[in-house]
C-alpha positions in Angstrom: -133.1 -142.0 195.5 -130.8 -142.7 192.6 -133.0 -142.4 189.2 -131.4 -144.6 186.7 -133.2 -143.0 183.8 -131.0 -141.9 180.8 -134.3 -140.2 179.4 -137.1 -138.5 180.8 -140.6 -139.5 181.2 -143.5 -137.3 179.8 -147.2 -138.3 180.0 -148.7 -138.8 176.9 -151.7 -141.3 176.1 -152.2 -142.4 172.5 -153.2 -145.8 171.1 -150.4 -148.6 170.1 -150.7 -151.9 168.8 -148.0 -154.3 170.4 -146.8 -157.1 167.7 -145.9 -160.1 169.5 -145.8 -163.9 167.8 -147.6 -162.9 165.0 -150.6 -161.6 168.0 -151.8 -158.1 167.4 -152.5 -157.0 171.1 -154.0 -153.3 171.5 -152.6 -150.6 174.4 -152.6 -147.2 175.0 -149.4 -145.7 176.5 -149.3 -143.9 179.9 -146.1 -142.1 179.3 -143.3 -141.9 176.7 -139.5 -141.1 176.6 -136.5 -141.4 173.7 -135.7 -144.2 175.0 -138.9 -146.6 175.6 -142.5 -146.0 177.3 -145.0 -147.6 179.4 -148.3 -149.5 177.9 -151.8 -150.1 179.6 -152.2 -153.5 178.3 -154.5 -155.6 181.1 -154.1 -158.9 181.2 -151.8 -159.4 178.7 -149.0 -161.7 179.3 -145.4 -161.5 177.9 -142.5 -163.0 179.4 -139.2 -160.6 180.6 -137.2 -159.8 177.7 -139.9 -160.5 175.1 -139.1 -158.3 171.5 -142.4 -156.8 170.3 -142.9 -154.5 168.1 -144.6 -151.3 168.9 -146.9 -149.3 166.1 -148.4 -145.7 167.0 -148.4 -143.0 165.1 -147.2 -139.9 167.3 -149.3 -136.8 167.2 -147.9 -133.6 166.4 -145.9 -134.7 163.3 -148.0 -137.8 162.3 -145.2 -139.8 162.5 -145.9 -143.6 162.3 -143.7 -145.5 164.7 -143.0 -148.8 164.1 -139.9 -150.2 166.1 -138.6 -153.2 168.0 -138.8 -152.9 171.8 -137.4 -155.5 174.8 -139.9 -156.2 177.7 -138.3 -154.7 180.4 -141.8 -155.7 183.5 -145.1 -156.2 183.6 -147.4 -155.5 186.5 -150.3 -153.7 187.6 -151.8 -153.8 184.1 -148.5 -151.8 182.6 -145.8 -153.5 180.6 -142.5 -151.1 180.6 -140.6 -151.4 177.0 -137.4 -150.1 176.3 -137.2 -149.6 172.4 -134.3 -151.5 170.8 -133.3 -150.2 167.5 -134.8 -146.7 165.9 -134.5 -145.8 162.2 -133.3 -142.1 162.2 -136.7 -141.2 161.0 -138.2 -142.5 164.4 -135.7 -141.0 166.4 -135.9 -137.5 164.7 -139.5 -138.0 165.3 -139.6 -138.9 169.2 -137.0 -136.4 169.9 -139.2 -133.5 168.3 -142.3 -134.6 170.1 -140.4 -135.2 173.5 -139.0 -131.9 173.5 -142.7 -130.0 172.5 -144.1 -132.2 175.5 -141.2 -131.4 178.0 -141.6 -127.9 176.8 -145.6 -127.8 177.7 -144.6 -129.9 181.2 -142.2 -126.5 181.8 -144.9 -124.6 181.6 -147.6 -125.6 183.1 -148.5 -123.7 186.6 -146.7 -125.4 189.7 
C-alpha cells in the first residue's frame, strides 16, 4: 500500500474549537501531524473543501494555534483537515511538539 502522507501522524487528544460561518463548533483531535489532523466532531456537518479555522492551544509549549484549514472528509464522526496557511510561529510550534511526540512513539515498548 502506497501512503500518500507527506507528514506523519501521531496520536494526540486535546480540545479544539472549529470556526466555521461565524459557528463555534467544539472537537477534540484524535491525531495530529505538520501538515493537518483529524477532529472527533459527531454530527457535525461541513461540506468537502470547507475553510475553518482551527483554535487549540498545544501542550508542551502552550502554544495557541489558530490557523486556516480545508475540509479534506468527514465520516464516522471524524472530519480530516489539512491546514492551509501557518504563521512561522505555528509552524515552529507544531514542528517542536511533533517531533517530542514522535520521539515518545520511538520509545515506547514494541
Amino acid at each position: 500500500m502506497n501512503n500518500k502522507r507527506q507528514h506523519e501522524r501521531l496520536e494526540l487528544t486535546i480540545p479544539v474549537v472549529l470556526v466555521h460561518e461565524g459557528r463555534e463548533i467544539p472537537g477534540t483531535t484524535r491525531n495530529l501531524s505538520a501538515g493537518g489532523m483529524l477532529i472527533d466532531a459527531s454530527g457535525v456537518e461541513l461540506p468537502y473543501g470547507a475553510s475553518v479555522n482551527v483554535r487549540a492551544t498545544l501542550p508542551l509549549n502552550q502554544h495557541v494555534l489558530d490557523v486556516v484549514s480545508t475540509v479534506r472528509w468527514i465520516r464516522d464522526g471524524a472530519i480530516g483537515l489539512q491546514f492551509a496557511s501557518l504563521r512561522a510561529k505555528d509552524t515552529w510550534a507544531l514542528n517542536q511538539l511533533v517531533k517530542i511526540l514522535a520521539e515518545a512513539k520511538a520509545a515506547e515498548p514494541t
